[in-house]
C-alpha positions in Angstrom: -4.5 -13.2 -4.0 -4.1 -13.1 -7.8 -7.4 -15.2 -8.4 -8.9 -12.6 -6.0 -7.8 -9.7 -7.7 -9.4 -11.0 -11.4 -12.8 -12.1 -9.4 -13.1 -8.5 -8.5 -12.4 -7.0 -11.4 -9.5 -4.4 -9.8 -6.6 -3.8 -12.1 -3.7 -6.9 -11.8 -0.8 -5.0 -10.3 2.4 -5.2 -11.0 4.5 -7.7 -9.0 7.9 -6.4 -7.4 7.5 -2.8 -8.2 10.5 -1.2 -7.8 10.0 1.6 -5.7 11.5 5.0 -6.6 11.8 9.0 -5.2 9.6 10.4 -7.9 11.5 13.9 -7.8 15.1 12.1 -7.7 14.6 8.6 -9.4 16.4 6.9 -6.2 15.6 3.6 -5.9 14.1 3.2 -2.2 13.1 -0.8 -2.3 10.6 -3.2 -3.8 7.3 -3.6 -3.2 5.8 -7.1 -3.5 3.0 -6.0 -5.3 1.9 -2.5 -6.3 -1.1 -1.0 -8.2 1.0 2.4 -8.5 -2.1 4.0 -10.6 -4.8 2.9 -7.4 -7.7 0.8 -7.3 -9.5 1.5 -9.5 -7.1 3.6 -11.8 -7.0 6.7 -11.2 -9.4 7.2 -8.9 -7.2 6.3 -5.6 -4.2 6.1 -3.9 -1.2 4.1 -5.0 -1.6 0.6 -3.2 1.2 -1.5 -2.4 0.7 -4.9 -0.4 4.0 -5.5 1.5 4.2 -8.9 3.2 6.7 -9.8 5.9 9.2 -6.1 4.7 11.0 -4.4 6.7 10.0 -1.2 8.3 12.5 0.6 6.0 10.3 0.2 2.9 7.1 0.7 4.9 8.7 3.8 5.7 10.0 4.5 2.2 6.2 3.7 0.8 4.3 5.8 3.1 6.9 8.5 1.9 6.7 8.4 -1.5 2.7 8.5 -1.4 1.6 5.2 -1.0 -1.0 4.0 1.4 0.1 0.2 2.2 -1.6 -2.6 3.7 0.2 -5.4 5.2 -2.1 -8.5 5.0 -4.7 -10.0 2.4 -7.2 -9.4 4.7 -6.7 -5.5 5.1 -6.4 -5.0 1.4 -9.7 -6.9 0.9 -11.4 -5.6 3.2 -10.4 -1.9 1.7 -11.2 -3.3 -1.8 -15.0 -4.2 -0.8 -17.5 -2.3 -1.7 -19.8 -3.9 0.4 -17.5 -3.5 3.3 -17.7 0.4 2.2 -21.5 0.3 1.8 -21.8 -1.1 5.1 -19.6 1.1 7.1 -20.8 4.5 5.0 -18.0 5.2 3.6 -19.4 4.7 -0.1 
């Protein structure tokens, strides 16, 4: 995943984000890996990758604003602009 992520140029991440309420500071869980800026910066939604979590921090992602994928695959395929180009969405 790592050698992925500098082949495509996308910011690294940061690895075991520690996920928290943004209005209270509560800590809701950690996130395996987390680009809580977007992909690219700025210019998208936070993106956590959570692999084998509970539904809890799914849950706790989702609320806090982040749109989550749950498999390399997914968050490839979201990542590829050709995928985009190809389905219109570009």
């Amino acid at each position: 995943m790592s050698q992925w992520v500098v082949e495509t140029g996308l910011p690294e991440g940061e690895f075991l984000f520690d996920l928290a309420n943004p209005d209270t500071g509560e800590a809701n869980g950690i996130l395996d890996l987390a680009w809580p800026d977007g992909t690219p910066e700025g210019l998208s939604a936070q993106v956590p990758m959570l692999l084998h979590e509970p539904k809890e921090i799914e849950t706790a992602a989702n609320r806090t604003g982040y749109w989550f994928f749950t498999d390399v695959v997914s968050i490839k395929r979201y990542e590829d602009p050709e995928v985009l180009i190809a389905e219109g969405m570009s």
